[in-house]
N, C-alpha and C positions, 0 to 999 in steps of 0.2 A: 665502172662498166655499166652504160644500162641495161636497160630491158633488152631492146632491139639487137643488140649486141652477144648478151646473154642465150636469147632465140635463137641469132645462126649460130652459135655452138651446139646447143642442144641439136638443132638441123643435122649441123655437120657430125655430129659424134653418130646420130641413127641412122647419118648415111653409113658409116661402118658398117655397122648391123646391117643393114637392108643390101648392102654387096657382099659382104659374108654370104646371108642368106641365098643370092640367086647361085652362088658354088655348093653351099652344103646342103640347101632345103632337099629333103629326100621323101616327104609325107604332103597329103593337103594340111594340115597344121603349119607346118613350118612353111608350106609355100603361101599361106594364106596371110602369116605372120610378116611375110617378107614382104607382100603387099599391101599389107597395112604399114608399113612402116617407111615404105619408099611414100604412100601418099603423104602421109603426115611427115614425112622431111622436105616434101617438096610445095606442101601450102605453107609449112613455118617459114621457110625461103623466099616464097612470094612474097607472103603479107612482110620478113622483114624488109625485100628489097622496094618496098613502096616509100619505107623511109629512110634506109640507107645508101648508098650509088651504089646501082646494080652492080657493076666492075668491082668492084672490091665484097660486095654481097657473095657473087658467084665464086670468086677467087678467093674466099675466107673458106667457103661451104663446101667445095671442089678440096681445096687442100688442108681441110681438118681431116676427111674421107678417107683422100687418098693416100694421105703421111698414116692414120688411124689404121686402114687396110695391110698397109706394108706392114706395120709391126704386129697388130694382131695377129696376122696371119704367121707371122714367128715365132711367137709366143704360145698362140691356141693350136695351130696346126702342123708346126714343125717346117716352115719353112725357112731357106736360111739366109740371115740378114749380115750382111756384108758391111767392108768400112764404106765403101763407095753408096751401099743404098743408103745409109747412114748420112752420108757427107750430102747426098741430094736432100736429102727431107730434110735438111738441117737449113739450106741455100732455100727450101722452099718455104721453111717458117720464118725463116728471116723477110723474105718478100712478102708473105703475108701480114707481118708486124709492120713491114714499113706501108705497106695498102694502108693500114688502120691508121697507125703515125700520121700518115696524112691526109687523113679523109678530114674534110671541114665539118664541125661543127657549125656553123652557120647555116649549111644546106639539110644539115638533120632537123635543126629548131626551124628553117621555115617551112619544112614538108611537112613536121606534125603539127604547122602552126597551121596550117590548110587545108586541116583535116573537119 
């Protein structure tokens, strides 16, 4: 995995945090928190999709988030996770493995050859 690859994980894992946050933030702390973290998920995003395809950039970063939201919130907050939301995020990691499956490496080495 590279770098760039690396990056929209880390993106997509503090967009968890940063939607958690716009439900639980209850202080200027945590709402200040939550906006620092939606900034910083959303320039790691940028600057990756300069050398990634944006469509599968988006669609990695969107469904680490929102697979991430769904179970956190089960887990931290008690909410209740069913076989059917289970059987979605499942259909939905799958789509985003196959986005990555087949994104070309040839289009990655000539955007950062062009940097």
């Amino acid at each position: 995995m590279n770098r760039y690859w690396l990056l929209l994980v880390v993106a997509g894992l503090s967009e968890i945090g940063w939607v958690a946050g716009l439900k639980h933030a209850n202080s200027w702390w945590t709402w200040l928190l939550t906006l620092a973290t939606i900034a910083f998920s959303f320039w790691v995003m940028i600057t990756v999709s300069r050398v990634l395809p944006v469509g599968t950039t988006y669609a990695v970063f969107t469904g680490i988030g929102a697979a991430g939201t769904v179970i956190g919130e089960s887990v931290f907050f008690g909410v209740e996770l069913n076989g059917a939301k289970l059987a979605l995020i499942a259909v939905m990691i799958i789509g985003i493995a196959g986005l990555k499956l087949t994104t070309g490496h040839d289009s990655e080495a000539g955007k950062e050859g062009d940097r």
